[in-house]
C-alpha positions in Angstrom: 1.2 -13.8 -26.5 4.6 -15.0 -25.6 6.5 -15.6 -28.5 9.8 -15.1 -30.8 9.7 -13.6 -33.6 12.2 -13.4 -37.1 14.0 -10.4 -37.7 12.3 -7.9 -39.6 14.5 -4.9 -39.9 18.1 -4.4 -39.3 20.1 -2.0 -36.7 21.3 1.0 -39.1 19.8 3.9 -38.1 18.1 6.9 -40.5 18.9 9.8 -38.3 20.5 10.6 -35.0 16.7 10.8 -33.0 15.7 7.6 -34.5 15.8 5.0 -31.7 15.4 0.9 -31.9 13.2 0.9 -28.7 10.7 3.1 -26.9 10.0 2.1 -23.4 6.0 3.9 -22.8 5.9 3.7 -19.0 8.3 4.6 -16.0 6.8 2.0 -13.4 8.5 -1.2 -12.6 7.9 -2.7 -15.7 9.2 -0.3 -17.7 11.9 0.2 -15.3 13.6 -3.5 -15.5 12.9 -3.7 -19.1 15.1 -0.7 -19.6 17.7 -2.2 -17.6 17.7 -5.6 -19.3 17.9 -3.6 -22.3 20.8 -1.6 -21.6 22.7 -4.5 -21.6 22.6 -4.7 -25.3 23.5 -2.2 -27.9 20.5 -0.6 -28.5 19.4 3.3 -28.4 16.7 3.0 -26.1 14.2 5.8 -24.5 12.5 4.9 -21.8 9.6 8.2 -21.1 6.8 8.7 -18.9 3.8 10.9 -18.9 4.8 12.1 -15.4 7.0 14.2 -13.7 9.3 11.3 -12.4 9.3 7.7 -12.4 7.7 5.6 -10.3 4.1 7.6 -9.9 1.8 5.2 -10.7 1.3 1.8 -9.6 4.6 1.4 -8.5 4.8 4.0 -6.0 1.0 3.0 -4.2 1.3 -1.1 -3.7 1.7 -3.4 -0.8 5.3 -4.4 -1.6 5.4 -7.4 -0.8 7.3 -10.0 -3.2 5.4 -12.8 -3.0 5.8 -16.7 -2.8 3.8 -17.7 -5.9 0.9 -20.2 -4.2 -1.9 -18.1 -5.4 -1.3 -17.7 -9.3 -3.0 -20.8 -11.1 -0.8 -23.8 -12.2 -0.1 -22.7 -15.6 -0.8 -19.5 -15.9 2.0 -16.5 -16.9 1.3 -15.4 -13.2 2.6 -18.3 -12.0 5.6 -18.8 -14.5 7.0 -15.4 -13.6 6.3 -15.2 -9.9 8.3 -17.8 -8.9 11.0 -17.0 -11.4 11.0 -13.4 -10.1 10.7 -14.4 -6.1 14.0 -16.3 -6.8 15.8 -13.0 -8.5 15.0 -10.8 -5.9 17.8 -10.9 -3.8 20.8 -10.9 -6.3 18.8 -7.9 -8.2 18.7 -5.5 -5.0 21.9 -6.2 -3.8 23.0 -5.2 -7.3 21.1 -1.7 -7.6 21.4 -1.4 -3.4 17.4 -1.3 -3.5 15.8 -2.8 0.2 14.7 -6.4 0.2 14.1 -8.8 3.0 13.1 -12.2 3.0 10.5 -12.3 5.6 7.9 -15.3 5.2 4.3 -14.7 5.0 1.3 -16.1 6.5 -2.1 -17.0 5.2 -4.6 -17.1 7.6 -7.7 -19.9 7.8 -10.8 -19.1 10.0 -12.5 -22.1 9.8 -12.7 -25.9 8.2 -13.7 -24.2 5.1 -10.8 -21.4 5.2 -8.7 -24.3 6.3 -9.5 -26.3 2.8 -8.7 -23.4 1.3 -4.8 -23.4 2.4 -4.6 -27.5 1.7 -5.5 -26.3 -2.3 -3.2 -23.2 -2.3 -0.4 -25.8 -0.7 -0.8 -27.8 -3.3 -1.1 -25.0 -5.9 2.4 -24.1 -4.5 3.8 -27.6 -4.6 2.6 -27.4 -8.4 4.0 -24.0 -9.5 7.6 -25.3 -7.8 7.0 -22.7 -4.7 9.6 -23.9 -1.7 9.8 -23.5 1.8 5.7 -24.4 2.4 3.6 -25.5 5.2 0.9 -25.6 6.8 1.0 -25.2 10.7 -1.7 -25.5 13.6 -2.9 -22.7 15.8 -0.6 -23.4 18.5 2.5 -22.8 16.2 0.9 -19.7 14.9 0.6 -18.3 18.5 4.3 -19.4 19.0 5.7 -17.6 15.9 3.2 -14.5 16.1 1.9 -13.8 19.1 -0.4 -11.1 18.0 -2.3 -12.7 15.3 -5.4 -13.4 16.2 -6.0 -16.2 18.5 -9.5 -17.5 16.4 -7.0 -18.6 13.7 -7.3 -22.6 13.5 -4.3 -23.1 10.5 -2.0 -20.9 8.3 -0.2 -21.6 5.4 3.4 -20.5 5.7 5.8 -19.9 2.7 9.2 -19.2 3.4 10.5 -17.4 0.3 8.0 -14.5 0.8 9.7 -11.1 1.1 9.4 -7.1 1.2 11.0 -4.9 -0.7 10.6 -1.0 -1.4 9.2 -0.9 -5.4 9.5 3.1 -5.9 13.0 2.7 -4.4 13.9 -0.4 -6.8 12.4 1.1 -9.9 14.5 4.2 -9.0 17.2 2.6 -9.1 16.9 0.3 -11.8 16.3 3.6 -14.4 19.2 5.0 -12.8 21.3 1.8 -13.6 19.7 1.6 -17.0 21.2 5.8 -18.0 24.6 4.6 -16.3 24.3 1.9 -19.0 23.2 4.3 -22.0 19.4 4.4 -21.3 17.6 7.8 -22.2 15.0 9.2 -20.1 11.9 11.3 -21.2 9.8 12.9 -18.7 6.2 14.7 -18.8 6.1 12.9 -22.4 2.1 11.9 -22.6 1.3 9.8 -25.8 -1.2 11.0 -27.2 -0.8 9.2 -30.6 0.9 6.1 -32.4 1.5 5.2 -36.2 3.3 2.9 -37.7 4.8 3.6 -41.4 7.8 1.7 -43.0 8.4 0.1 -40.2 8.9 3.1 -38.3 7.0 3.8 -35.4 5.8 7.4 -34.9 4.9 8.2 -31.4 3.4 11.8 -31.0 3.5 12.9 -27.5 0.6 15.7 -26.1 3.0 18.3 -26.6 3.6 18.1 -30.4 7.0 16.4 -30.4 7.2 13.0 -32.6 9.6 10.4 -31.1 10.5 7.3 -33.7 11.4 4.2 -32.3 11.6 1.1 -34.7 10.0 -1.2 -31.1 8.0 -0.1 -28.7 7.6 -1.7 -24.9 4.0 -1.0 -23.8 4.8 -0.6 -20.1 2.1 1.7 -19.5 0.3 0.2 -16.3 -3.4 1.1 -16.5 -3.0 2.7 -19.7 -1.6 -0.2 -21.3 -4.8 -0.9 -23.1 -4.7 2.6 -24.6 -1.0 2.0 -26.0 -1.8 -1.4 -27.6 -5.3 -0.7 -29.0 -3.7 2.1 -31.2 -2.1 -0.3 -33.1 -3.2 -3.6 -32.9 -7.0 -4.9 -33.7 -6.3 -8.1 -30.9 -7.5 -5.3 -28.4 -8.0 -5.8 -24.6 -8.8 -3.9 -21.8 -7.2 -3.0 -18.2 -9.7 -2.2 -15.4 -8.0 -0.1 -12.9 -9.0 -1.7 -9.3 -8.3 0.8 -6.5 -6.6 -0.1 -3.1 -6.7 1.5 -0.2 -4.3 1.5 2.5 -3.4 2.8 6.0 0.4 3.1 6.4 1.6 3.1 10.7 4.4 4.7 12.3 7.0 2.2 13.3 5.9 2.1 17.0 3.5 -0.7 15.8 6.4 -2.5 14.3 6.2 -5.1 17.3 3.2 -6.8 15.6 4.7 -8.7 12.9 7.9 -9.0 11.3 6.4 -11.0 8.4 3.3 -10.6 6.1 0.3 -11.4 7.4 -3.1 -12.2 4.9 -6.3 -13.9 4.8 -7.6 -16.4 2.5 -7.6 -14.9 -1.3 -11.4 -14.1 -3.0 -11.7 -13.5 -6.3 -10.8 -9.7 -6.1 -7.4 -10.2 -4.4 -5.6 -11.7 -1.7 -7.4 -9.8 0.7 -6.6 -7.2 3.9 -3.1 -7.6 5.0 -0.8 -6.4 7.6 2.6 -6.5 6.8 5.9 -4.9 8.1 7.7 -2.6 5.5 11.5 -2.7 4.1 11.7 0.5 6.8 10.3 -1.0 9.7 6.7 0.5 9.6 3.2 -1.5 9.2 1.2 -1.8 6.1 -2.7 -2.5 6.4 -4.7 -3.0 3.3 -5.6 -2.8 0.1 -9.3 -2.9 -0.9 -10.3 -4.4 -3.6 -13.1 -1.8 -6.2 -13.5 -1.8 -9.8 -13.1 1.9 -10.9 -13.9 4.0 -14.5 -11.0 6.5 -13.7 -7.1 5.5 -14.6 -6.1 8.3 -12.7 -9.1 7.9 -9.2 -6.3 6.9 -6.0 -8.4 9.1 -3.5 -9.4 7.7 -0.5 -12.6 7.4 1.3 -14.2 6.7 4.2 -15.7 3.3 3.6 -12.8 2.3 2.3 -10.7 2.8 5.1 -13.6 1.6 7.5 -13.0 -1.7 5.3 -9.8 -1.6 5.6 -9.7 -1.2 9.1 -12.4 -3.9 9.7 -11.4 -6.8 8.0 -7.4 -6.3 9.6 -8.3 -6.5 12.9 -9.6 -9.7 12.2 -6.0 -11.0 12.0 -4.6 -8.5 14.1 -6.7 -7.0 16.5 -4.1 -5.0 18.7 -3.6 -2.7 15.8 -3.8 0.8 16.7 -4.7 2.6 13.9 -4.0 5.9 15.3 -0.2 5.4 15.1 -1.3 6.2 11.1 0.9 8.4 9.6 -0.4 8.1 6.1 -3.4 7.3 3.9 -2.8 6.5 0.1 -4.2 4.6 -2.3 -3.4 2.9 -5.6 -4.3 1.4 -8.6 -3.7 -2.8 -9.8 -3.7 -2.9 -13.9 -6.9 -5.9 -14.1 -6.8 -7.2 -17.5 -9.9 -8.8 -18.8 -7.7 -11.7 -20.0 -7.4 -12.9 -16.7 -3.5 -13.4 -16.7 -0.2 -11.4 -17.7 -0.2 -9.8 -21.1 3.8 -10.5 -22.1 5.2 -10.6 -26.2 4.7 -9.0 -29.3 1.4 -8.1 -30.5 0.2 -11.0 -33.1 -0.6 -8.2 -35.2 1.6 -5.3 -35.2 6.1 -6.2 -35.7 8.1 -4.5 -33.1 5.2 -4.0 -30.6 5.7 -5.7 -27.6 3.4 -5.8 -24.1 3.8 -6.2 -20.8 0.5 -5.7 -19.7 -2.0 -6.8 -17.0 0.5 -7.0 -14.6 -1.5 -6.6 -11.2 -0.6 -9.0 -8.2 2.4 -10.4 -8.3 3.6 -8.0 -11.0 6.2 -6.5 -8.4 7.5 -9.9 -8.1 7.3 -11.0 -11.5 9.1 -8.0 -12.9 12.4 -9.0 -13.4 12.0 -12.2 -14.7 9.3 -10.8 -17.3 12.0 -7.9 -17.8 14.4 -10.7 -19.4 12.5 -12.3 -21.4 11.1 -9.4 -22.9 14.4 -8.3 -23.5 15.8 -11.8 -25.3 12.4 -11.1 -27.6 12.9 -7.7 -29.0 17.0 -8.8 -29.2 15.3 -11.6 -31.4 13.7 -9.7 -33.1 16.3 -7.5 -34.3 18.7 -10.0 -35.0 22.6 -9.3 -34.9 22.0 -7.6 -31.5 26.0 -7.8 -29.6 25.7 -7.5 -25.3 27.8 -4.8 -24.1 30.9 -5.7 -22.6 31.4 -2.9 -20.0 27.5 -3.1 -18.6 27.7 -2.0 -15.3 25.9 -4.1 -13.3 26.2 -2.3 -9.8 25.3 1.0 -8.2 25.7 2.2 -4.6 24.8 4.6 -2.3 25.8 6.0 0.8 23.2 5.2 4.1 24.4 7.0 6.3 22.2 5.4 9.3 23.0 2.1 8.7 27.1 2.5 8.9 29.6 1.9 11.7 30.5 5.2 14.0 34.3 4.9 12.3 32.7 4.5 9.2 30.4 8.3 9.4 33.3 9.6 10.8 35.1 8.6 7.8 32.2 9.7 5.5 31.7 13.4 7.6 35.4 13.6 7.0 35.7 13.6 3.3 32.0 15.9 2.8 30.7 17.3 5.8 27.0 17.5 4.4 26.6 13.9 5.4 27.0 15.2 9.2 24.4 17.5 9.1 20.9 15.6 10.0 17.5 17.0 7.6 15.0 14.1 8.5 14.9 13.3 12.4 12.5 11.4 12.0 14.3 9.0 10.1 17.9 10.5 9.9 18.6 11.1 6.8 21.4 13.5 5.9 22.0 16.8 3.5 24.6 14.8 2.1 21.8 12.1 1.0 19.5 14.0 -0.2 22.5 16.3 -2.4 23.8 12.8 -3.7 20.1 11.9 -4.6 20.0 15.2 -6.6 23.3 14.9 -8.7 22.3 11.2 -9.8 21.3 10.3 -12.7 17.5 10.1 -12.8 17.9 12.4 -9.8 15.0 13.8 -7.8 13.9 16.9 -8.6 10.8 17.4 -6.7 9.7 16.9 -2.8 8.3 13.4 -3.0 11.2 12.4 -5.4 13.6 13.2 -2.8 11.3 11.4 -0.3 11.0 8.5 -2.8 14.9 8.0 -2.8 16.0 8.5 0.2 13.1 9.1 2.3 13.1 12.3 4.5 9.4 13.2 5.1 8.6 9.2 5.2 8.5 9.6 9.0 6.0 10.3 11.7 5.8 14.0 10.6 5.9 13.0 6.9 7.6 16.2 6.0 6.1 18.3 8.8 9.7 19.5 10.0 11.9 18.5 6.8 9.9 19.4 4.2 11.0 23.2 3.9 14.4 22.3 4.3 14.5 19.7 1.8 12.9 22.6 -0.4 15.4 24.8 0.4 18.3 22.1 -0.6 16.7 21.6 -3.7 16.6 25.3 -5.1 20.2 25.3 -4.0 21.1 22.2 -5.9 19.6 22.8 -9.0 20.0 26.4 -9.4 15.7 27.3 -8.8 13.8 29.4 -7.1 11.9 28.5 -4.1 8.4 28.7 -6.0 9.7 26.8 -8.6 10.0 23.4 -6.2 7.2 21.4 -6.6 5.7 18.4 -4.4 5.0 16.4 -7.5 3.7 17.4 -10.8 4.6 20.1 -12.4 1.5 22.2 -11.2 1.8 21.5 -7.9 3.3 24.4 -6.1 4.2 24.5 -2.2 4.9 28.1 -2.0 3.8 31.0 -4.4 5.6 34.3 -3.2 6.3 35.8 0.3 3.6 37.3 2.8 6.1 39.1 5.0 
């Protein structure tokens, strides 16, 4: 499905709500799509059926940008991973979004296991991945003393990182408005047709939106998007992951991403440290009918648990601070859906995108962008895109440089997250941005107070309390996530 097609309408528009693209989906997809195509002069919308971006997929992953051994030679998977891996640096620094270049392990239990990593190493070697090898148990034990001793070989790949994907899609939507981007949010489609070569995209609430593209970005519901227009249908199988996430007093046990050897439902249990400094253990790996099923449950956690003490066994899993799970878009084509639809002009997918879509994002995100430019023909780049945006964290700067900062706004010297110091004037700033947070976990999302040991147990009012200030609400009307989803509803004294 990757291809370039001939122009096949022009740029003048009919009316002032007429746009050239629709972006369906708020994730990381839709996200650096919206970015690459704010570099061009286009009207673009990017809208979401959610209260914010970043609530699907995106915000409930293992983060980790990976090397791009696993994808088969060949395959889209492959292509973009290593394309994206290589980005991921210059793109964060850009947007300020976390990324570290950590390395990651793959663990082999046996001859067999061991097999396994001399084909993934050369699966690497194929798909152009750098920085490989394999290494012996003794040089395991020297580099990470707490995997498990009963590990005979490990492949190592160098150019393995972690990043922080709510954080960087954040960002990447606010760098997209800066650069003439609209946002739409709690905009569910609940219909498309396509007349003239217009598209008309109903949403649940009644409102049509005309677009003369659409990006299908939509994550799980990709399948829904595409199959209302186009008869070359396929389907996404949402595949639930569960995950235990552990305060950063278990930090000590890795500073690089740990797995086992891949089966065919994934790469397996991992344990991992975060951007932040805490530990990630999971995912599992189920099928599931639900798009919308992330609880968790009790096996699943007991799997969890099980099969990561196998590379770890010192884990203490009752430093966890958090339980979550998410959901991996499993297409039945067995790779990435990218392109326009064969079938339907102006249509475009980017679909399937489970494992390594976080990596492969932003190299997808370009091309993408170079095919609905194509597409339109006569398309001019901007020439004031602004590439950069920057934030203030406070933690991280010198004790001149707070003083400085305290000096000129005195918010940013009054601490609301203890747990992981993060400032009034962070959480104002993360406000008064555009595609600001407007609800608890948004603020949490951006800047993170409540991401702590207490998650939220000492900030969280106060956090509320900022927010009605900020944006002019009442208490009750501050939500923790959707728009239904009240914290307080009235005084009892």
């Amino acid at each position: 499905m990757l291809s370039f097609s001939r122009p096949f309408f022009n740029l003048i528009r009919r009316n002032d709500s007429m746009f050239d693209v629709v972006v369906i989906g708020a994730g990381i997809m839709g996200a650096a799509v919206s970015r690459e195509l704010s570099r061009y002069e286009l009207k673009t919308l990017l809208l979401d059926k959610e209260n914010d971006v970043s609530c699907g997929t995106t915000k409930a992953n293992s983060a980790i940008v990976h090397a791009g051994y696993d994808a088969k030679e060949g395959s889209l998977m492959a292509k973009y991973n290593v394309l994206g891996n290589a980005m991921y640096g210059k793109l964060c620094e850009e947007v300020d979004a976390p990324f570290r270049k950590v390395g990651s392990y793959v663990l082999a239990f046996s001859e067999k296991e061991k097999e396994h990593l001399e084909m993934l190493y050369q699966r690497g070697l194929n798909n152009g991945v750098p920085e490989m090898e394999i290494i012996d148990a003794a040089e395991i034990q020297r580099r990470e003393p707490h995997v498990s001793k009963e590990a005979v070989a490990a492949l190592y790949a160098g150019t393995a990182g972690i990043t922080g994907p709510w954080e960087l899609a954040t960002k990447l939507v606010e760098n997209a408005m800066e650069n003439g981007v609209e946002l739409k949010l709690n905009a569910e489609v609940a219909n498309i047709k396509k007349e003239n070569d217009v598209f008309k995209i109903e949403l649940k609430n009644g409102e049509i939106i005309e677009a003369k593209a659409i990006v299908n970005a939509a994550g799980v519901y990709a399948d829904f998007i595409n199959n209302m227009l186009s008869n070359k249908k396929f389907k996404i199988t949402p595949r639930i992951g569960e995950y235990y996430l552990l305060d950063k007093i278990q930090g000590y046990l890795t500073d690089s991403v740990i797995f086992q050897c891949p089966t065919e439902m994934g790469k397996g249990i991992l344990v991992s440290k975060t951007a932040h400094g805490n530990i990630i253990v999971g995912p599992t790996a189920s099928d599931v009918d639900n798009k919308d099923d992330v609880g968790n449950t009790q096996a699943g956690l007991d799997t969890v648990r099980q099969f990561a003490t196998k590379s770890i066994k010192d884990i203490n899993f009752r430093d966890n601070i958090r339980n979550f799970a998410g959901l991996r878009a499993e297409a039945d084509t067995g790779d990435f859906i990218l392109g326009e639809a064969e079938d339907v002009k102006g249509l475009f997918n980017i679909a399937g995108t489970k494992s390594p879509g976080l990596t492969s994002a932003p190299a997808m995100a370009i091309d993408l962008a170079k095919m609905i430019v194509e597409s339109f023909g006569g398309v001019k780049e901007k020439t004031n895109f602004v590439k950069n945006r920057k934030m203030i964290h406070f933690i991280t700067l010198s004790p001149e440089e707070k003083a400085e900062v305290i000096k000129k706004d005195p918010r940013y010297g009054r601490i609301i997250c203890r747990c992981e110091n993060i400032t009034e004037g962070e959480i104002v700033d993360a406000i008064h941005r555009k595609c600001g947070g407007r609800t608890l976990n948004g603020i949490k999302r951006r800047v993170r107070p409540g991401a702590g040991r207490c998650q939220g147990g000492f900030c969280g009012p106060r956090v509320q309390e900022i927010l009605a200030r900020e944006l002019g609400e009442d208490l009750e009307e501050i939500v923790m996530e959707q728009k239904d989803s009240y914290i307080l509803t009235g005084k009892t004294k």
